[in-house]
C-alpha positions in Angstrom: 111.1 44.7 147.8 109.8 47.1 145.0 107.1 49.1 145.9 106.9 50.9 142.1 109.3 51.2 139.0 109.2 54.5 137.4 108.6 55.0 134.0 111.6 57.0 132.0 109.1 59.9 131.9 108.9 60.2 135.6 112.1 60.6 136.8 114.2 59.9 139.4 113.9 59.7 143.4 115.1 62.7 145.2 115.5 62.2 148.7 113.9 60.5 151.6 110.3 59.0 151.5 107.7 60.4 154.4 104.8 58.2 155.6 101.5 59.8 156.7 99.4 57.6 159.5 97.1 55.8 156.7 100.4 54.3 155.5 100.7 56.5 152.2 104.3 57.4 151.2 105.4 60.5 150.0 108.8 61.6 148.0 110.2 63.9 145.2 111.2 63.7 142.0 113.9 64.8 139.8 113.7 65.0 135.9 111.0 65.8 133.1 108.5 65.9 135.7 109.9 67.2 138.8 107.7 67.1 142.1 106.4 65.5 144.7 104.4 62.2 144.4 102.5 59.9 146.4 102.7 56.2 146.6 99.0 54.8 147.8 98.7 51.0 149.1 96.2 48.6 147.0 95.7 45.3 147.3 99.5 43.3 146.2 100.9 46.9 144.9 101.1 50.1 145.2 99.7 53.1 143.1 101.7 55.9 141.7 100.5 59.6 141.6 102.2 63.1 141.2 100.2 65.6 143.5 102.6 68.6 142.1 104.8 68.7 138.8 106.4 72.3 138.9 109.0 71.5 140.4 111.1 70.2 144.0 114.1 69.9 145.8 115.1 66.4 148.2 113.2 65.8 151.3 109.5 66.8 152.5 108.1 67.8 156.0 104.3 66.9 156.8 102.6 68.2 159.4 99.8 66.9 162.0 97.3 67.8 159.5 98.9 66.4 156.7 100.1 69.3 155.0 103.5 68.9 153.1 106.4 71.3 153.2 109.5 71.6 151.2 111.3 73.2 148.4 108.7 72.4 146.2 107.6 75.1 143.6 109.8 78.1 141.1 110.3 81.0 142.6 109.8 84.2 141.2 111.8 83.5 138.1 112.9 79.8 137.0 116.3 80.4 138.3 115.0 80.5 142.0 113.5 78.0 144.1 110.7 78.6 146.7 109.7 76.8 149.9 106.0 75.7 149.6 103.2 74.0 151.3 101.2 71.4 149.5 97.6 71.2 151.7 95.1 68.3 150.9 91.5 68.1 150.3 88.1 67.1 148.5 89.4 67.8 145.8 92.8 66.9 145.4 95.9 68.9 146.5 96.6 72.4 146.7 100.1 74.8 146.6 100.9 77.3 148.5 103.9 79.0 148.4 105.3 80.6 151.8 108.7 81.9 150.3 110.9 82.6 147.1 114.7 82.6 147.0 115.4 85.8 145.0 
């Protein structure tokens, strides 16, 4: 089954999909857009949102709170990555980051 095609300006998968308790689904992405997304159930589909385009490695973490860890972010120049935290809220998702490789 397809959940969602991406569009050639998205990109490409990146590593293992996560799934919070509400049954939303969570991945990177490699390409022009590199970052995490979020894949939301509908009724018959599933909706498509990035929550952080600057940038991320394979594979995310979540914690009990739903906070999102991984290489996700530049670090203090563009030839370094970081390890960041991705926290949600009212009004959308915030980034954090906790650490840059340089």
């Amino acid at each position: 089954m397809i959940l969602h095609t991406l569009a050639s300006d998205e990109g490409y998968p990146w590593g293992d999909l996560i799934r919070d308790p509400k049954g939303n689904l969570y991945g990177t992405i490699v390409g022009s857009n590199s970052g995490v997304f979020e894949l939301t159930p509908i009724v018959g589909a599933w909706d498509f949102s990035f929550l952080y385009t600057n940038g991320a490695g394979p594979g995310l973490l979540m914690d009990g709170t739903g906070n999102l860890y991984g290489q996700i972010g530049p670090g203090q120049s563009d030839l370094y990555e970081a390890v960041g935290k991705l926290s949600p809220g009212s009004g959308g998702w915030t980034y954090t980051q906790l650490y840059s490789f340089l």
